[in-house]
C-alpha positions in Angstrom: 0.0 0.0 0.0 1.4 3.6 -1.1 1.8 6.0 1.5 -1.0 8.2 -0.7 -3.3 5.3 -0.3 -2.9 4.8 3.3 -3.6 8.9 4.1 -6.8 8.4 1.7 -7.8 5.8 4.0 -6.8 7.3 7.4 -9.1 10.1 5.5 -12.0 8.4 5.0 -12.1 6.5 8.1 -11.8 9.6 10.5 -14.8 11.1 8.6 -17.1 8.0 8.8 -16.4 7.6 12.4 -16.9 11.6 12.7 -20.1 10.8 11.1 -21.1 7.7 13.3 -20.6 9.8 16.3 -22.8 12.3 15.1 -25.6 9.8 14.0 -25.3 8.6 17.9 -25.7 12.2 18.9 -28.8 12.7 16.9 -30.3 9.8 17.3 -30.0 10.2 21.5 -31.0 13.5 21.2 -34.3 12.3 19.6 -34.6 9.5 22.5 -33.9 11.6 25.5 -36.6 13.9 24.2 -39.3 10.9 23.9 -38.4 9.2 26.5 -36.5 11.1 28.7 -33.5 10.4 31.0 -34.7 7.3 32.9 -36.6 5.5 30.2 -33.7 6.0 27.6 -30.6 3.3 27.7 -27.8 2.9 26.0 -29.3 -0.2 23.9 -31.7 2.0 22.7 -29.6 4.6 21.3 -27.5 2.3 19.7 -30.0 0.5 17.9 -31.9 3.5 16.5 -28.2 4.8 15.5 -27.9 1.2 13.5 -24.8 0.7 15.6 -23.3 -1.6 18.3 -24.0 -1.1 22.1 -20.3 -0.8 22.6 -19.6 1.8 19.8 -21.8 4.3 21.6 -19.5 3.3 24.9 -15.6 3.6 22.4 -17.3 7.1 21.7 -18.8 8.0 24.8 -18.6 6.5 27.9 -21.5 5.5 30.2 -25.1 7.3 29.2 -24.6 10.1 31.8 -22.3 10.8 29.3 -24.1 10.5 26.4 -26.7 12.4 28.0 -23.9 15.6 28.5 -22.5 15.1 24.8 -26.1 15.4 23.5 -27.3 18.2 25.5 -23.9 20.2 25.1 -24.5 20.4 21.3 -28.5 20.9 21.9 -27.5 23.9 24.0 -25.1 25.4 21.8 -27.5 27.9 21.1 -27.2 29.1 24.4 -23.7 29.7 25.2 -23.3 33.0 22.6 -26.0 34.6 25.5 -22.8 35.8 27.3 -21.8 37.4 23.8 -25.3 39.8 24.3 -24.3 40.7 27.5 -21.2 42.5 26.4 -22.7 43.5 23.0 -23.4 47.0 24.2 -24.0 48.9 27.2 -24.5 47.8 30.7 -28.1 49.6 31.1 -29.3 47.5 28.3 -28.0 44.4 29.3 -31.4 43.4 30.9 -33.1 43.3 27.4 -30.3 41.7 25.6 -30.2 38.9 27.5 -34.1 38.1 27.3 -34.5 39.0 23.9 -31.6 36.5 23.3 -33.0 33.8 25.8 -36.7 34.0 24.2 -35.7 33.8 20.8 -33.6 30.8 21.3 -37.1 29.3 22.6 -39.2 30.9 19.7 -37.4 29.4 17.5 -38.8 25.3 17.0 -35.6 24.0 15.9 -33.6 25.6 18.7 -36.8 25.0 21.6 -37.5 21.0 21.1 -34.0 19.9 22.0 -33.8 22.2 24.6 -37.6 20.9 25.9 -35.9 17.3 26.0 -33.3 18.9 28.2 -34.9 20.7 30.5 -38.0 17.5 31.0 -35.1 15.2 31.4 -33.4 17.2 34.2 -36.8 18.0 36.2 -37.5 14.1 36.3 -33.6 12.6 36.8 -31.0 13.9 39.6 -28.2 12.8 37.5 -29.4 14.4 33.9 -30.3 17.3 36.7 -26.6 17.6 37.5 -25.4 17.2 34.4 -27.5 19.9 33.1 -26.7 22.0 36.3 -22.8 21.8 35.3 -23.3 23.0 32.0 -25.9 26.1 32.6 -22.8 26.8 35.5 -19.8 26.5 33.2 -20.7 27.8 30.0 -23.3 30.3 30.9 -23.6 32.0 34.1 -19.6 32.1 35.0 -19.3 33.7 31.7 -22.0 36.4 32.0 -20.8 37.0 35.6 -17.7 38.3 34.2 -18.9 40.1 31.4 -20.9 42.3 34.1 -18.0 42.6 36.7 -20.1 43.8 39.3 -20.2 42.9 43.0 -21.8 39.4 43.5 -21.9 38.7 40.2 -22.2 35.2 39.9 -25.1 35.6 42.1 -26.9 38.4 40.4 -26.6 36.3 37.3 -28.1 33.0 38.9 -30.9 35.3 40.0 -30.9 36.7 36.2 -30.7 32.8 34.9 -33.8 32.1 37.5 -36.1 34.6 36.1 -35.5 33.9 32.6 -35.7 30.0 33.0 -38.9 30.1 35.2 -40.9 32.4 32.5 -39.4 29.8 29.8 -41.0 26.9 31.8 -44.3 28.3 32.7 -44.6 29.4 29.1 -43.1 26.6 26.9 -42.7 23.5 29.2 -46.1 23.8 31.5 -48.0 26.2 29.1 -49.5 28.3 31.5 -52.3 31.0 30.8 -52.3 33.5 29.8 -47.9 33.6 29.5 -48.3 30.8 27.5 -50.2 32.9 24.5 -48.9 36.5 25.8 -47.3 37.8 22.4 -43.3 37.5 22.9 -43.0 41.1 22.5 -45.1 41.8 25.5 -43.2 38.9 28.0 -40.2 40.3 27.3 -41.0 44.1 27.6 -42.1 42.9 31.0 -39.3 40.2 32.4 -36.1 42.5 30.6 -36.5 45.4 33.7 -36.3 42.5 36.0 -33.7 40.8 34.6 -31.7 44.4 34.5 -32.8 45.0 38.1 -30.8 41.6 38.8 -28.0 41.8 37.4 -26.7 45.5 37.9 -28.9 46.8 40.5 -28.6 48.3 43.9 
């Protein structure tokens, strides 16, 4: 075999098993959001994927794993709301954020993975903490430092509690009348809130 051959083939085996991995991820996604974290195993995964139990294990571990590999890409979306924050001045920081949080959940393709993620943590502890490490890591540290006021990671907790609690009553429990209120309206409302949180008195 020629050396050309043999990088050809390194080639085309790294983007079949880059494109295995993703099938797995998909294809848990879809699980986790019909069946949610307890009723969804590894098995399962692997035989909607068309793969092997223990390919899903090579690529990722045990299904708590899975479970954070899925969600991470799901809440992709999510992790640019830091970028709002700093994307102009600190007295609009309040709108920002919610406009950015409630059009990641207007949007259907961005809110029905992020619906299997958030069902999936209510009903498990461990999908719970594995969702809790994420929200922690990759959105509220950041925020807190793009405000760089006193208490900062609190006042963004508080920021993150107002914004997920309206998201739930509105698109997870559909509560009237938030769950028909016109987006415009909710977030005129919650964004002097969230402002108050994060750089009030």
């Amino acid at each position: 075999m020629t050396e050309a051959t043999s990088r050809r083939r390194g080639r085309r085996t790294r983007t079949e098993s880059a494109d295995t991995r993703d099938r797995i991820l998909t294809v848990a996604r879809e699980e986790f959001s019909l069946r949610g974290y307890d009723k969804t195993s590894v098995r399962q995964i692997a035989k909607a994927a068309g793969v092997d139990s223990a390919l899903v294990h090579h690529y990722f571990g045990t299904k708590e794993q899975v479970f954070a590999a899925a969600i991470e890409t799901a809440f992709a979306p999510a992790r640019h709301a830091p970028d709002a924050v700093a994307d102009g001045p600190l007295d609009g920081v309040g709108e920002r954020l919610t406009r950015f949080i409630f059009g990641i959940w207007e949007n259907p393709t961005t809110r029905t993975p992020l619906l299997a993620i958030v069902r999936s943590a209510v009903n498990n502890e461990t999908a719970a903490g594995v969702f809790r490490d994420l929200v922690a890591a990759q959105l509220l540290r950041r925020i807190a430092v793009q405000i760089d006021v006193p208490d900062a990671e609190l006042r963004a907790e508080l920021a993150a509690a107002q914004l997920v609690g309206s998201a739930m009553l509105r698109y997870v429990i559909k509560v009237e009348p938030l769950a028909s209120a016109d987006v415009e309206q909710i977030i005129a409302r919650v964004a002097p809130v969230v402002q108050g949180h994060l750089t009030g008195p």
